[in-house]
C-alpha positions as CSV (number, residue, x, y, z in Angstrom):
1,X,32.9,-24.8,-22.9
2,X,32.5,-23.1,-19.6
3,X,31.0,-19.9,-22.2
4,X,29.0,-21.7,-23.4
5,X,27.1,-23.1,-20.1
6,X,27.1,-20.1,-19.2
7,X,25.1,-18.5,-22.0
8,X,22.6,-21.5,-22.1
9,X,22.0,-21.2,-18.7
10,X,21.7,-17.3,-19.2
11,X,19.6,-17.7,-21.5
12,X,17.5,-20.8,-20.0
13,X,16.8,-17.9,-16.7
14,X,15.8,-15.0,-19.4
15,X,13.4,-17.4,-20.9
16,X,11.5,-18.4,-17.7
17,X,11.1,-14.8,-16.9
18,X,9.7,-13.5,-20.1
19,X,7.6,-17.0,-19.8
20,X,6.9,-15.6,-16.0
21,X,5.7,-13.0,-17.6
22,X,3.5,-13.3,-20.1
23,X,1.8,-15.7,-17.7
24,X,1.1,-13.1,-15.2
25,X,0.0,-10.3,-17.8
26,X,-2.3,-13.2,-19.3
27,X,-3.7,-14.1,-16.1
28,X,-4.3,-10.4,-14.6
29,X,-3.6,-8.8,-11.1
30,X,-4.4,-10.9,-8.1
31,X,-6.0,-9.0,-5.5
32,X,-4.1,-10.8,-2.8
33,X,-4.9,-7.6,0.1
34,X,-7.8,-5.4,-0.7
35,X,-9.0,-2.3,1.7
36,X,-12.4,-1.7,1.8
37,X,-13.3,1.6,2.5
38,X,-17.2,0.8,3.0
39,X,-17.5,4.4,4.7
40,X,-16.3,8.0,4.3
41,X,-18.2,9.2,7.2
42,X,-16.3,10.0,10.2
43,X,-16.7,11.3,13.8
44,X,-12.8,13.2,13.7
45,X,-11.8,16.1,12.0
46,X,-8.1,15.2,11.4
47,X,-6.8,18.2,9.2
48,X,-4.7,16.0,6.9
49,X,-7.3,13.2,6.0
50,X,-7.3,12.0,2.2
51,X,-10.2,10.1,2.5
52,X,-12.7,12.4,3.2
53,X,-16.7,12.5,3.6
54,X,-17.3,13.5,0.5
55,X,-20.4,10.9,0.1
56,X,-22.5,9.2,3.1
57,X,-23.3,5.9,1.3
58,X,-22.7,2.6,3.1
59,X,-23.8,-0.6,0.6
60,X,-26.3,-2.9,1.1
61,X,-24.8,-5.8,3.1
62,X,-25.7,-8.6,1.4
63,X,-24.8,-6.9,-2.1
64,X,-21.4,-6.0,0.2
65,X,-20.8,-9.7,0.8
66,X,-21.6,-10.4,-2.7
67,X,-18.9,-8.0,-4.0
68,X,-16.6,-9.9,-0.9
69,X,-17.0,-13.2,-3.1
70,X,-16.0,-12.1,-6.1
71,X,-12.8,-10.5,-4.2
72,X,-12.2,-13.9,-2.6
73,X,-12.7,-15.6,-5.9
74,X,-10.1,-13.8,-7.1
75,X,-7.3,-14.6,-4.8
76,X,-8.1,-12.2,-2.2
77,X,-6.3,-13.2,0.8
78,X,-6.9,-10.3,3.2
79,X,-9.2,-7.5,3.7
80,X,-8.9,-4.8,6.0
81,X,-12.4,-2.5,6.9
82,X,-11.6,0.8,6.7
83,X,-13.1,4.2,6.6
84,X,-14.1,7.4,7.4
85,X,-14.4,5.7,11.1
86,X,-15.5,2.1,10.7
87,X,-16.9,2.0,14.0
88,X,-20.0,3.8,13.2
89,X,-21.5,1.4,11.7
90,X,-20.4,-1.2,14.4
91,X,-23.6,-3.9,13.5
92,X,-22.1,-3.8,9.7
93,X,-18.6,-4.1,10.3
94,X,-19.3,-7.3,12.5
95,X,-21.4,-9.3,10.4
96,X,-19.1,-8.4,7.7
97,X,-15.9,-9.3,9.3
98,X,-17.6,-12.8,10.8
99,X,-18.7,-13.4,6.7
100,X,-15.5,-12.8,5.9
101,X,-13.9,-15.5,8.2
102,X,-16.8,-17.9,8.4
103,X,-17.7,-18.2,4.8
104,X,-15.4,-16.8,2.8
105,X,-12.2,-18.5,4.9
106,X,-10.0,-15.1,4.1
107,X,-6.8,-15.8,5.9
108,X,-7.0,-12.7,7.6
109,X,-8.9,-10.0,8.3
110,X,-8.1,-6.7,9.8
111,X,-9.8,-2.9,10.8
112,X,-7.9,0.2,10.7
113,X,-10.0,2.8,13.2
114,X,-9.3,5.7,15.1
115,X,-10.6,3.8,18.2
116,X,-13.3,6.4,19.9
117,X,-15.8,4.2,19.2
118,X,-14.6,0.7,20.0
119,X,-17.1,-0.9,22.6
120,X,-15.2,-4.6,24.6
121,X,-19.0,-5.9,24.0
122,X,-17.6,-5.9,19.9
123,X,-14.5,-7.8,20.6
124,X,-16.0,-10.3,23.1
125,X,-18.2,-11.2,19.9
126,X,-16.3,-10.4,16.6
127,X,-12.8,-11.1,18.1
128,X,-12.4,-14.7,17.3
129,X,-12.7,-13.3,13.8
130,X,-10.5,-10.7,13.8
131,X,-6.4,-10.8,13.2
132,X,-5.3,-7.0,13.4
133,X,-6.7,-4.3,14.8
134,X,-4.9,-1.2,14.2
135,X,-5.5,2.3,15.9
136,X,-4.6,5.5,14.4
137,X,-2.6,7.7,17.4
138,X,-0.4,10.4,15.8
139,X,0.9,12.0,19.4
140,X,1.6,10.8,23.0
141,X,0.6,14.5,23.7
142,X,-2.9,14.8,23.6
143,X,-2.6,18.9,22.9
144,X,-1.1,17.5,19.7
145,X,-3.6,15.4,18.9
146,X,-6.4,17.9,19.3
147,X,-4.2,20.2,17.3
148,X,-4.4,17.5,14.5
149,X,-8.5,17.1,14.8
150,X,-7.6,13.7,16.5
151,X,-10.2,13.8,19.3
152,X,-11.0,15.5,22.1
153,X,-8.2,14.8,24.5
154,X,-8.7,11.2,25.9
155,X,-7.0,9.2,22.5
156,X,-4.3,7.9,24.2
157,X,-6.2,7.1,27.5
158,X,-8.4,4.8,24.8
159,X,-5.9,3.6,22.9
160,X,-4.0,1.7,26.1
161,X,-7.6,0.2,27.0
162,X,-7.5,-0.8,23.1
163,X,-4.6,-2.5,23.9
164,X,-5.6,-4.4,27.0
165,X,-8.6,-5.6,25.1
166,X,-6.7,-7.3,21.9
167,X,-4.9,-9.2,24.4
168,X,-7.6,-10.5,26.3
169,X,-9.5,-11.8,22.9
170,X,-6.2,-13.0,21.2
171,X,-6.2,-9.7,18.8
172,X,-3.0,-8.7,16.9
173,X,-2.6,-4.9,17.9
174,X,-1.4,-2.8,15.9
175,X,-0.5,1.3,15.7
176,X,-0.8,3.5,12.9
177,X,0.9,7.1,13.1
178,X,0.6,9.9,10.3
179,X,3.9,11.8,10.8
180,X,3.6,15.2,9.8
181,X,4.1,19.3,10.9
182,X,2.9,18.6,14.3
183,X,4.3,15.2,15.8
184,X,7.6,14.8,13.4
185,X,10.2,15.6,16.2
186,X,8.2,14.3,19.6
187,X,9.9,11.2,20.6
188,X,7.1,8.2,21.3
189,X,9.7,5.0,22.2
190,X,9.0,4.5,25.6
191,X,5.4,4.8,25.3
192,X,5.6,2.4,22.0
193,X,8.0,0.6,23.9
194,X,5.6,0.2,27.0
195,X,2.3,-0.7,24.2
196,X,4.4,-3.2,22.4
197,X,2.0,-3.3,19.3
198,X,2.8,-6.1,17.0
199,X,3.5,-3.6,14.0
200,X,3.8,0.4,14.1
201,X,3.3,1.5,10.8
202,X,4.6,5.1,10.5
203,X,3.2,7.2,7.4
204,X,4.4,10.3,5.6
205,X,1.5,12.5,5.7
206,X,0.3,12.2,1.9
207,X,-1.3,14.4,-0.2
208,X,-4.0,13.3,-2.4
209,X,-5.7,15.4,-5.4
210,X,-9.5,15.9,-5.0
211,X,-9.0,14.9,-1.2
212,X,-7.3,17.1,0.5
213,X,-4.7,19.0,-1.7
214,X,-7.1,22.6,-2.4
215,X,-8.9,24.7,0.1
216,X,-12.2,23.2,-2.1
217,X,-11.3,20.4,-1.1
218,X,-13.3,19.0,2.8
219,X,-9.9,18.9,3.9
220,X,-6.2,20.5,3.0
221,X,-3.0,18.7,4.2
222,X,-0.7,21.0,2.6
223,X,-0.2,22.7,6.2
224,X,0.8,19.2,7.7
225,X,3.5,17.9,4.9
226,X,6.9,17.3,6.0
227,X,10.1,16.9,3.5
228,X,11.7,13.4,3.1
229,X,14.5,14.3,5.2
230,X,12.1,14.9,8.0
231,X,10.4,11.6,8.2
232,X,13.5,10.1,7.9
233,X,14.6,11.6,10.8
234,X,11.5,10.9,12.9
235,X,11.9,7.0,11.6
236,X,16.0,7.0,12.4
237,X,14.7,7.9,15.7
238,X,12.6,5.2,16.3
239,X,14.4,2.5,14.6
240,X,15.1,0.5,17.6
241,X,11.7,-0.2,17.7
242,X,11.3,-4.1,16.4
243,X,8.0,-3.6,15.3
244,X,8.1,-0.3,13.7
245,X,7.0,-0.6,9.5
246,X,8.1,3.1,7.9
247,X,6.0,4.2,4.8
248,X,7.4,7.0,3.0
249,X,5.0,9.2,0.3
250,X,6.8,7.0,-2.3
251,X,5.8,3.4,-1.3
252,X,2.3,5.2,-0.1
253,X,0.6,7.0,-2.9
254,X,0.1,4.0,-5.5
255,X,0.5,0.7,-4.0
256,X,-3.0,0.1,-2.0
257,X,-6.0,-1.3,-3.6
258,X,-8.9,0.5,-2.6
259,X,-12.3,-0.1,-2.9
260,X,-14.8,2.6,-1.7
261,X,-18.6,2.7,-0.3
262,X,-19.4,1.8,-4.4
263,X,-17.9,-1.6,-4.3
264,X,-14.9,0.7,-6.7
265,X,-11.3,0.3,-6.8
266,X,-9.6,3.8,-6.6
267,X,-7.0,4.8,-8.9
268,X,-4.4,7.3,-7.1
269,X,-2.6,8.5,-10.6
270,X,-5.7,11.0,-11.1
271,X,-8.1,8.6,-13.4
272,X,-11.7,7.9,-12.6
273,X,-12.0,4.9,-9.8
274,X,-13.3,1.6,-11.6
275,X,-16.8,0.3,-12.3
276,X,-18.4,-1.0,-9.2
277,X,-16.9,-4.8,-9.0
278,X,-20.5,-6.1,-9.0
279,X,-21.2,-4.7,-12.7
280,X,-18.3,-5.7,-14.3
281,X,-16.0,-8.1,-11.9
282,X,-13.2,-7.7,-10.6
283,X,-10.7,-8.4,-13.4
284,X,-11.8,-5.9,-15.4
285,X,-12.3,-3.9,-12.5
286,X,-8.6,-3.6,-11.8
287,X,-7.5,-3.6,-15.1
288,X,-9.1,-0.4,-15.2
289,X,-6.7,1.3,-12.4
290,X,-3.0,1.1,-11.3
291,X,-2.2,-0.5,-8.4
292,X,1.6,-0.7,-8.2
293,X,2.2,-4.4,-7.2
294,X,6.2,-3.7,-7.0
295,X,6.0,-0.7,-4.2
296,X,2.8,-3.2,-2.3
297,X,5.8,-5.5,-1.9
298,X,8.6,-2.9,-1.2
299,X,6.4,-2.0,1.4
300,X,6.2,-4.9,3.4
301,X,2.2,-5.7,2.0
302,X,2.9,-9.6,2.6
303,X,3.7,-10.3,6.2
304,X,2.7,-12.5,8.8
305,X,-0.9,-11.2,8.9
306,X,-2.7,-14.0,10.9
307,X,-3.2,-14.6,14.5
308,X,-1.2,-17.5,16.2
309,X,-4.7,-19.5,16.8
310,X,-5.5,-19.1,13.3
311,X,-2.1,-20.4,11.8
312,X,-2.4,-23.9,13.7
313,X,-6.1,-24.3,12.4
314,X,-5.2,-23.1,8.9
315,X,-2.2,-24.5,8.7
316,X,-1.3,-24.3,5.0
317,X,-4.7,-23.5,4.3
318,X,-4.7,-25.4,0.8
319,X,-3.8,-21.9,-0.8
320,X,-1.4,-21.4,-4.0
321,X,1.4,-19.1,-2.9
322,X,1.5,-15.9,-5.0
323,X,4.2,-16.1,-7.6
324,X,4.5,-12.4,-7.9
């Protein structure tokens, strides 16, 4: 007998997957955290950079907004601005990031910036609509940064007043580091220690073809790569950091979903990017591309991505969880 319930109820658990499923194959990918690359245009040269300025289109912002609604129709929960440097278009990025919260209710909403160009005037009027902000600092040694294309010496003087500024407008701060050739053995703990940003996200420099893998290409990495082992080590040597978030080449390359300056999601296996969302929506958009759902997860892609203030006003916010 005790076989027996134990087969049934083996079985019962095989069905509800398969019936899992089918479900989620019927119903398509959710787009649950997009990054919108509205810009390749940027004021650094960083050596390594995959998104280059190949192009110096910026969309029309209401058909911008418009592709935004379809995004959030879709089960888009967060969006994070990104670029080329998002900042130089700082008039864009704002009414975008206040349509985002104000009409479209996305439960968060985030920039990733290198930070040269981030005025206090911006925060004191887009911060109540901004979760994260995240600044791109590679090296506590500004020789290093220069070395890297990272500015011109004063990235770590701007990132502390960075810092000061998300806490005075109730901003989550956040750090993101490329570890590569140049920066994988310098020790940063006490002055991530002394920042205390609410996540450190620490990359494996990555190559990407048609980037910055050739020397046709605007940009070649290939001089900044590091083996496994390497950013291991650098990671092992920050772990005591609580807020530290390592991403290795192998939960990198395929599990963002980007959409560039066309309103197109990006495939990273080497196919053409998308349709533009607008001309054929965004189901058949992504259906089009791979985005690799399992290593968005591995990753840590779903975490506690909304301000304090936010969560006791949302609450809930009447949202299905994702039943990935």
């Amino acid at each position: 007998m005790g076989t027996i319930m134990w087969l049934l109820a083996l079985f019962t658990i095989i069905f509800i997957s398969l019936h899992h499923l089918h479900t989620r194959r019927n119903r398509g990918q959710i787009p649950v955290s997009v990054n919108y690359h509205f810009t390749r245009r940027c004021n650094y040269t960083c050596g390594f950079c995959f998104h280059t300025a190949s192009t110096s289109y910026i969309e029309d912002p209401n058909r911008a907004k418009e592709g935004l609604r379809l995004l959030a129709n879709a089960g888009m929960r967060k969006l994070n601005f990104a670029g080329g440097e998002p900042f130089l278009y700082p008039k864009f990025l704002g009414e975008m990031i206040d349509f985002c919260k104000q009409d479209l209710k996305l439960e968060s909403v985030s920039i990733v910036t290198n930070g040269s160009l981030i005025r206090e005037d911006f925060l004191r009027k887009h911060g109540k609509n901004l979760d994260i902000l995240a600044v791109s600092c590679d090296s506590f040694d500004e020789a290093t940064n220069i070395q890297i294309g990272r500015g011109t010496g004063t990235q770590v003087k701007k990132l502390c007043e960075i810092a000061r500024w998300c806490e005075k407008y109730g901003v989550l701060f956040k750090i993101n580091t490329v570890v590569n050739r140049l920066n994988y053995m310098e020790d940063m703990n006490e002055r991530i220690g002394e920042l205390k940003p609410f996540r450190w996200k620490c990359f494996q420099v990555l190559i990407v073809a048609g980037e910055n893998d050739t020397e046709e290409t605007l940009r070649n990495g290939h001089k900044f790569t590091i083996s496994d082992g390497e950013f291991e080590g650098f990671c092992e040597r920050h772990r005591g950091q609580p807020s530290l978030v390592p991403e290795p080449n192998s939960l990198m390359a395929k599990s963002y979903l980007i959409l560039d300056e066309y309103l197109r999601f990006l495939d990273r296996t080497g196919k053409q990017p998308s349709r533009p969302i607008l001309e054929v929506g965004v189901k058949k958009a992504l259906e089009s591309v791979f985005w690799d759902e399992g290593a968005f997860l591995e990753r840590g892609g779903l975490y506690d991505w909304v301000k304090p203030e936010m969560k006791k006003s949302c609450g809930k916010g009447g949202r299905e969880e994702l039943d990935w």
